[in-house]
C-alpha positions, -999 to 999 in steps of 0.1 A, spaced: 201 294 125 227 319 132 240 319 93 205 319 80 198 350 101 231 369 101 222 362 60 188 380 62 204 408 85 232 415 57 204 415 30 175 432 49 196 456 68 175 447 106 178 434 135 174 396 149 142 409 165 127 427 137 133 396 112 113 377 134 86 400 136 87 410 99 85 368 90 61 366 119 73 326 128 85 321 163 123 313 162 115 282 177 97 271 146 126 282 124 148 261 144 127 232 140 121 236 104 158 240 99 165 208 122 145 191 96 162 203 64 194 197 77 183 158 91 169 156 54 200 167 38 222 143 61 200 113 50 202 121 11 240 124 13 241 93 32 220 68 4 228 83 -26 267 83 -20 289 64 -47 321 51 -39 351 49 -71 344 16 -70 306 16 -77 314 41 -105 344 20 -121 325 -7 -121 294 16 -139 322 26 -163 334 -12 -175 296 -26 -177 291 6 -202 320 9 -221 299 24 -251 287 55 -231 319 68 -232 332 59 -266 339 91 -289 342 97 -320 363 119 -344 348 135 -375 353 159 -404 323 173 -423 314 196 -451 280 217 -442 263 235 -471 240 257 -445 207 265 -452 207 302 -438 222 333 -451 249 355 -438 222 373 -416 213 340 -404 175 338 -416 160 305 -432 169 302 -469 137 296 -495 124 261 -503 140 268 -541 176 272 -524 171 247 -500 167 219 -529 199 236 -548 218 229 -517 205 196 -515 220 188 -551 251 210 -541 259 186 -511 248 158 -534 272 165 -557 301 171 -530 289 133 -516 299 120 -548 334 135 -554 340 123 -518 334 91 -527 352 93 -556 385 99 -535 386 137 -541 404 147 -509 376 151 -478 400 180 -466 402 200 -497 368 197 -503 358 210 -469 378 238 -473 362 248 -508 327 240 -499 319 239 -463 304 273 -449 307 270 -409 346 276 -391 356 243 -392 363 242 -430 395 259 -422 407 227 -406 395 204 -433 365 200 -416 379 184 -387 354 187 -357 377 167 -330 366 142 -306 325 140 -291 309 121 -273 273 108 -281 248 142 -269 265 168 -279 260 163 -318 225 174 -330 206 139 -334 206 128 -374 243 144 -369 254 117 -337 233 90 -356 253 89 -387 287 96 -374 286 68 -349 273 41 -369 303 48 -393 339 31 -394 375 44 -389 378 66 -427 342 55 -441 317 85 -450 285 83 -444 267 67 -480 238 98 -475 234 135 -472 225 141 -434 199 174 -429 198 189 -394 187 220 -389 224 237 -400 220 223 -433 236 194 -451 259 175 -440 283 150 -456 304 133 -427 336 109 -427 348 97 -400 387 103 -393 389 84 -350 375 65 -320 387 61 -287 373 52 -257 375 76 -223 395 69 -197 383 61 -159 411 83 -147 397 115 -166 361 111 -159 361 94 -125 351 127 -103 321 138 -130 306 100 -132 311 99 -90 287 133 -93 264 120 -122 257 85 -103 251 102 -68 229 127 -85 210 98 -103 204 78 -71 193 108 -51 170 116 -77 156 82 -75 154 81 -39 137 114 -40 109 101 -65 103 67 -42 100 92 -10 74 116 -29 54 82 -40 55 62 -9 46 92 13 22 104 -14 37 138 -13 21 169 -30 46 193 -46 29 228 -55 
C-alpha cells in the first residue's frame, strides 16, 4: 500500500489524503483489493514454477524443437530499390532468373559465387551464408524447405515468400544445448503453465473478462 501510494504521490504531485479523495475508495478497500492481488500473485508463482529438472527433461523428450539449421541462399527480390512491389511482367522474369540460377546450382557452379553475383539482399556478400536458425524465425515456405533438406543438398524448387525467390542449400545442423537455453525454457514452461492455469481458473469460475 505504501509503494502504490508514494507511486501515485510522485506521479500526481498530492498528498495521501487527497489521493484518496480524488480515487474516492476508502483505503480500507485498497488494502483489501491489494491483499488479493498479491495472495493471487503468490498462488500463480507457486503452480506454475518449473524446476531444471522438469525443463531438461522437456528438452530430451523434444530434441527437434531445438535443432537448427545452417543455410546459404540466393534471393532474386521482387521489389525495387525504393522498396515497392515489382509488376506481374518482372515478377515472371525473376521467376525464370531464379530458375535459371537453380539449375547452374545444380550443375555444381559454386552456391557461393553465385550468391555473390546474383543474390540482391546483404547476405550475398558472404556467399549467401545466413548462419544458424531455429524453426520460427524463417518466413514459413522459407523454414519449410530449408529444414526438410540434408547436410549440402539444395532444395530441388524455387521457394517464393514474400522477399522474392529463393533458391536455398543447406551448408549445417546442430542441435542446442541445455546449458545455453536452460534459463529461457525455465521462463517459457512457467509462462506456459500459468497461462494454462489462468484459462482453467477463468472456465471453472466462469469468469467475465471486459
Amino acid at each position: 500500500y505504501s509503494k502504490l501510494i508514494s507511486s501515485l504521490q510522485q506521479t500526481y504531485n498530492l498528498t495521501e489524503d487527497d489521493l484518496i479523495n480524488k480515487l474516492n475508495i476508502p483505503k480500507e478497500d485498497i488494502e483489501k483489493e491489494l491483499e488479493k492481488e498479491l495472495i493471487a500473485v503468490e498462488y500463480i508463482g507457486k503452480v506454475s514454477e518449473v524446476t531444471e529438472e522438469e525443463a531438461e527433461k522437456y528438452f530430451n523428450n523434444n530434441k527437434d524443437e531445438f535443432l537448427k539449421v545452417r543455410a546459404s541462399h540466393i534471393l532474386i527480390s521482387n521489389t525495387d530499390d525504393e522498396g515497392n512491389t515489382v509488376s506481374d511482367e518482372q515478377k515472371e522474369k525473376n521467376k525464370e532468373e531464379a530458375e535459371k540460377i537453380l539449375k547452374q546450382a545444380q550443375q555444381g557452379v559454386d552456391f557461393t559465387q553465385l550468391a555473390k553475383e546474383y543474390s540482391s539482399d546483404s547476405s550475398s556478400e558472404n556467399g549467401g551464408d545466413l548462419d544458424f536458425f531455429s524453426k520460427g524465425q524463417m518466413v514459413e515456405p522459407f523454414e519449410k524447405a530449408a529444414f526438410s533438406l540434408k547436410n549440402g543438398e539444395i532444395y530441388p524448387e524455387v521457394v517464393e515468400t514474400d522477399y522474392g525467390y529463393h533458391i536455398i542449400k543447406k551448408t549445417d545442423e546442430k542441435y542446442e544445448e541445455f546449458s545455453t537455453i536452460k534459463e529461457d525454457l525455465v521462463y517459457y514452461l512457467g509462462y506456459e503453465k500459468q497461462s494454462n492455469i489462468l484459462d482453467d481458473l477463468i472456465e471453472k469460475y466462469n469468469v467475465e473478462i471486459k
